[in-house]
C-alpha positions as CSV (number, residue, x, y, z in Angstrom):
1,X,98.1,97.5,97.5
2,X,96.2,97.1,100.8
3,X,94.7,93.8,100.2
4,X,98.2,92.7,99.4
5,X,99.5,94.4,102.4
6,X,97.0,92.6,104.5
7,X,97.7,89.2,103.0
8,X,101.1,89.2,104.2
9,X,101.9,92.3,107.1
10,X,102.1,90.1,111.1
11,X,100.5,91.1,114.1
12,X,101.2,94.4,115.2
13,X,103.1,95.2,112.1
14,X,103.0,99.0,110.2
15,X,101.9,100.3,107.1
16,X,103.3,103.3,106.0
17,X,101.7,105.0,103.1
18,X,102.6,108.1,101.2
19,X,100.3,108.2,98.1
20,X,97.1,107.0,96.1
21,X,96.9,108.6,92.6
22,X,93.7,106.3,92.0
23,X,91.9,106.5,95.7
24,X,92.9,109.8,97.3
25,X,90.1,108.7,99.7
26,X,90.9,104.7,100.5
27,X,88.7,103.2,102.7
28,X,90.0,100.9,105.9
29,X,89.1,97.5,106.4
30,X,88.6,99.2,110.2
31,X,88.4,95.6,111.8
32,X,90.7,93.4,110.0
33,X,93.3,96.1,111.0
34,X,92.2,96.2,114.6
35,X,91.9,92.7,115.4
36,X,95.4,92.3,114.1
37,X,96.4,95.4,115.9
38,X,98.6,96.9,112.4
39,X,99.2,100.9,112.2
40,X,98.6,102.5,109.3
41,X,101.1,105.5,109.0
42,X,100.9,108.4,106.2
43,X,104.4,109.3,105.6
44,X,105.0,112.4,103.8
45,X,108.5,113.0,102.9
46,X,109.2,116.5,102.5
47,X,108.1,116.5,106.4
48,X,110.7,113.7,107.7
49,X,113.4,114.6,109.7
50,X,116.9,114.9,107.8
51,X,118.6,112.5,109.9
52,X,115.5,110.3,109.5
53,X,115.6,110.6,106.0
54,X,119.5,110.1,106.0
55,X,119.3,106.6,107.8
56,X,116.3,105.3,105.8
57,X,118.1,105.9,102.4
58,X,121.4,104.6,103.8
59,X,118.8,101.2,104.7
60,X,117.0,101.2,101.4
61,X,120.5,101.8,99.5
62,X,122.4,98.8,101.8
63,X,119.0,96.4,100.9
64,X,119.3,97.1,97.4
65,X,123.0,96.4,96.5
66,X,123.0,93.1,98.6
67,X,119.7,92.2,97.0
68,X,117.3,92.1,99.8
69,X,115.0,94.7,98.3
70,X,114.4,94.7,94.5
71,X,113.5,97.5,92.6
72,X,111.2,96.4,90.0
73,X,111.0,98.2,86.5
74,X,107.6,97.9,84.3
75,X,108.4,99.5,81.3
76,X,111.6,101.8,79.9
77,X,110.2,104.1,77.2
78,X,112.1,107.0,75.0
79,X,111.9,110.7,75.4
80,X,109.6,111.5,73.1
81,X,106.9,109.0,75.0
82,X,107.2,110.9,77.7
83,X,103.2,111.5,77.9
84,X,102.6,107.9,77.6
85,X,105.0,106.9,80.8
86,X,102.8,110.2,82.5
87,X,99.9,108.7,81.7
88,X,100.8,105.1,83.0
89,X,101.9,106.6,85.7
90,X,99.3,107.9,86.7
91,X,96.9,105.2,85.8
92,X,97.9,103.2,89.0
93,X,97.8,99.8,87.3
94,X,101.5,99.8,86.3
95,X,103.4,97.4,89.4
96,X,107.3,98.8,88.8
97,X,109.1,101.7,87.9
98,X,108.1,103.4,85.1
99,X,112.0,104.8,83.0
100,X,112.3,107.1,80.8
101,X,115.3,107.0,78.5
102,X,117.3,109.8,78.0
């Protein structure tokens, strides 16, 4: 989502990133970040400090029930296509949350 990122992110804003399934090795527009002066942060979750961790999910939770933040979903599939939401998963073109019905 970097071109996306860039079309919209202000001066001196942040980009924190915590995974690429499709680019493991993503490569930086080095100057249109620089001239803009935006971080790029790799966030890694299991590493975050718990009281971090505890006030970002008390933001993200407060964003989400008065509608600031939306939570897209792209698909809801059953159990037993389990394989098939792996798989889209995986594929990186899905934009939303993939469900699985239990």
């Amino acid at each position: 989502n970097l071109d996306l990122s860039l079309a919209v992110i202000a001066v001196n804003g942040t980009i924190a990133t915590y995974s690429s399934n499709s680019r493991p090795d993503p490569i930086l527009p080095f100057y249109s970040l620089m001239r803009r002066s935006i971080t790029v942060r790799t966030v890694l979750v299991f590493q975050t400090p718990e009281r971090e961790l505890a006030a970002a999910t008390s933001a993200v939770s407060r964003l989400l029930s008065d509608g600031s933040l939306t939570h897209p979903i792209a698909v809801r599939l059953p159990l037993d296509q389990a394989a098939k939401a792996h798989n889209l998963v995986e594929s990186g073109k899905v934009i939303g949350k993939v469900l699985i019905h239990i």
